[in-house]
C-alpha angles and dihedrals in degrees: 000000000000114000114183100273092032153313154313124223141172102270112241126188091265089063103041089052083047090047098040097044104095097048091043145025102215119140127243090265098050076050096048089054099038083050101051087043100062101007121039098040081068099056081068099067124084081248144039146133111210120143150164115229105223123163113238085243105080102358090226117136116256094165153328153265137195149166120205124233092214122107096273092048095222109215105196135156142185133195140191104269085231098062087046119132097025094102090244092138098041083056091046094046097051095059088045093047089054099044093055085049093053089049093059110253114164091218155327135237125203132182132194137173113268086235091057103081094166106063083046086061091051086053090048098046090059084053099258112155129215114257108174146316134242140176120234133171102253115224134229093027082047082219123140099247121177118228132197127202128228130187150184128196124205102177106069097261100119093166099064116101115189092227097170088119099039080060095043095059130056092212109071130154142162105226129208097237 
């Protein structure tokens, strides 16, 4: 999938060790396994969104997005932290969010840490609207960070809400933003 600076491509194990290689040091083979884990057993299903992020300068991967095929469609990205603050994955988002439209998912879910303003504003730049927060003990750092939700409905239904986190957790709020 082209988006205006670069592409989108299925994600293998050599991206995701290129893309990965600056956040952690892990080897082709911890990659390999990590990849095959949460990414190839995808590629299997009728249906599934996970990509490398690559410009159109060079084709080499700098991140990733992805939408779950789960129940609560978890949209979530990564990027390179020295490609931050270009709007690459604001660019990238928005394909994949119209793809996924065009496919027919009913919606998409997305969560960030309240701390991470940032990510809140991608989700906010493909239209997705705040739904609720809510605090959960982050693993693997085992800290309290508060969440908020974000979503976005395709199908018409503006009123649903996907609220399985605001039942798995005890502390839930709505927050003026």
């Amino acid at each position: 999938m082209q988006y205006r600076r670069g592409y989108i491509h299925r994600e293998t194990a050599e991206n995701a060790q290129y893309t990965l290689k600056e956040t952690i040091n892990e080897s082709l083979e911890e990659t390999k396994k990590f990849y095959y884990e949460r990414y190839a057993a995808k590629y299997e299903l009728p249906q599934a969104y996970a990509y490398a992020i690559c410009l159109k300068s060079d084709n080499l991967p700098i991140g990733y997005i992805k939408v779950d095929m789960e129940e609560h469609h978890d949209f979530g990205y990564g990027l390179r932290k020295e490609f931050w603050h270009q709007g690459i994955v604001s660019e990238a988002a928005k394909a994949v969010v119209e793809q996924v439209k065009k496919d027919g998912l009913p919606y998409i879910t997305a969560t960030h840490d309240r701390k991470n303003l940032r990510s809140g504003k991608v989700m906010q730049k493909v239209a997705m609207k705040y739904c609720y927060s809510y605090e959960e003990q982050w693993q693997p750092k085992n800290i309290p960070v508060i969440f908020r939700m974000y979503q976005l409905n395709f199908n018409g239904n503006e009123d649903f809400v996907y609220k399985k986190y605001w039942d798995m957790y005890e502390n839930h709020f709505v927050e003026e933003l």
